[in-house]
N, C-alpha and C positions, 0 to 999 in steps of 0.2 A: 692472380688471386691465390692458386695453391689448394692445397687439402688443409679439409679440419683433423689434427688430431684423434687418432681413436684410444680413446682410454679403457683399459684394463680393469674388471671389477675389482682387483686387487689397488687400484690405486685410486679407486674412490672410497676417499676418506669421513665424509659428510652423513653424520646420522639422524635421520630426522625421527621424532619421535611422536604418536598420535597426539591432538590436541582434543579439549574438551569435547569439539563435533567430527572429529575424525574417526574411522573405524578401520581395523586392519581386516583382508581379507584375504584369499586364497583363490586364485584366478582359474573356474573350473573347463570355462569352455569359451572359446575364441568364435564370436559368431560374423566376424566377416566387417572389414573397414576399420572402424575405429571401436569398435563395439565388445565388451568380454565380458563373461558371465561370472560374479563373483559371489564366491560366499563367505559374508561376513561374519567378524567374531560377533557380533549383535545377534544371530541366528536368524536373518534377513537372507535372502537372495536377491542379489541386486543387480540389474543390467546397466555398468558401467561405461561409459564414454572415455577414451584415452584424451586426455590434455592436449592440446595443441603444440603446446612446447615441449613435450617430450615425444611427440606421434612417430616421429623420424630419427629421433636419438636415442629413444631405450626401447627394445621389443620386449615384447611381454608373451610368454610360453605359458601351458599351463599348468600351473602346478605352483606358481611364484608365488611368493609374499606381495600385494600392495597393500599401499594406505589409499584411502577410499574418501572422498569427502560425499555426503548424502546432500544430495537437492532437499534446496527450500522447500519446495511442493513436490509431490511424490516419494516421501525420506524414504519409504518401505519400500520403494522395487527400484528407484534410480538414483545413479551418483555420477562420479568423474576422479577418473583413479589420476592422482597427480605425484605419486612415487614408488621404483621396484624394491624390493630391498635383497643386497646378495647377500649369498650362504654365510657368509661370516657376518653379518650382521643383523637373521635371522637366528643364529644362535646367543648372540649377544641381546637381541631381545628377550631371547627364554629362560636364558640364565637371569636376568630383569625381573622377569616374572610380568610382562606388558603382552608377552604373544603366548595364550593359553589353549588356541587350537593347535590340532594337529595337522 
């Protein structure tokens, strides 16, 4: 069967961009499993769940940019973070004018 490919954030090209119920956030603390502490541009604190389809293919450190989707019920403390976004395309958000924290 072989290896999967490992790609380079330099050669991910794909930019997604928040939608009406999305919120971008700032990944403050890593609390173990699938679990990370974010805080959102909304001014929420929210305890996020990593996606299932990225849990094994993109790590998340603290400090990153994610997009955050808020649960139905609970919107204020939980979500499910479903993308990182790298350095070059966190500056491309701010020149946008879309990512207004620091």
């Amino acid at each position: 069967m072989g290896k999967k490919k490992v790609l380079s954030e330099k050669d991910l090209r794909v930019m997604v961009y928040p939608s009406e119920n999305d919120v971008i956030g700032i990944a403050q603390k890593l609390l173990g499993f699938d679990r990370v502490m974010v805080k959102c541009q909304d001014g929420n604190t929210r305890i996020c769940r990593i996606r299932g389809k990225m849990k094994r293919r993109t790590w998340i450190r603290e400090g990153d940019i994610v997009l955050v989707s808020p649960w139905d019920f609970q919107s204020e403390e939980r979500g499910e973070i479903f993308h990182r976004y790298t350095a070059g395309q966190v500056d491309d958000l701010r020149h946008k004018g879309v990512l207004t924290m620091e």
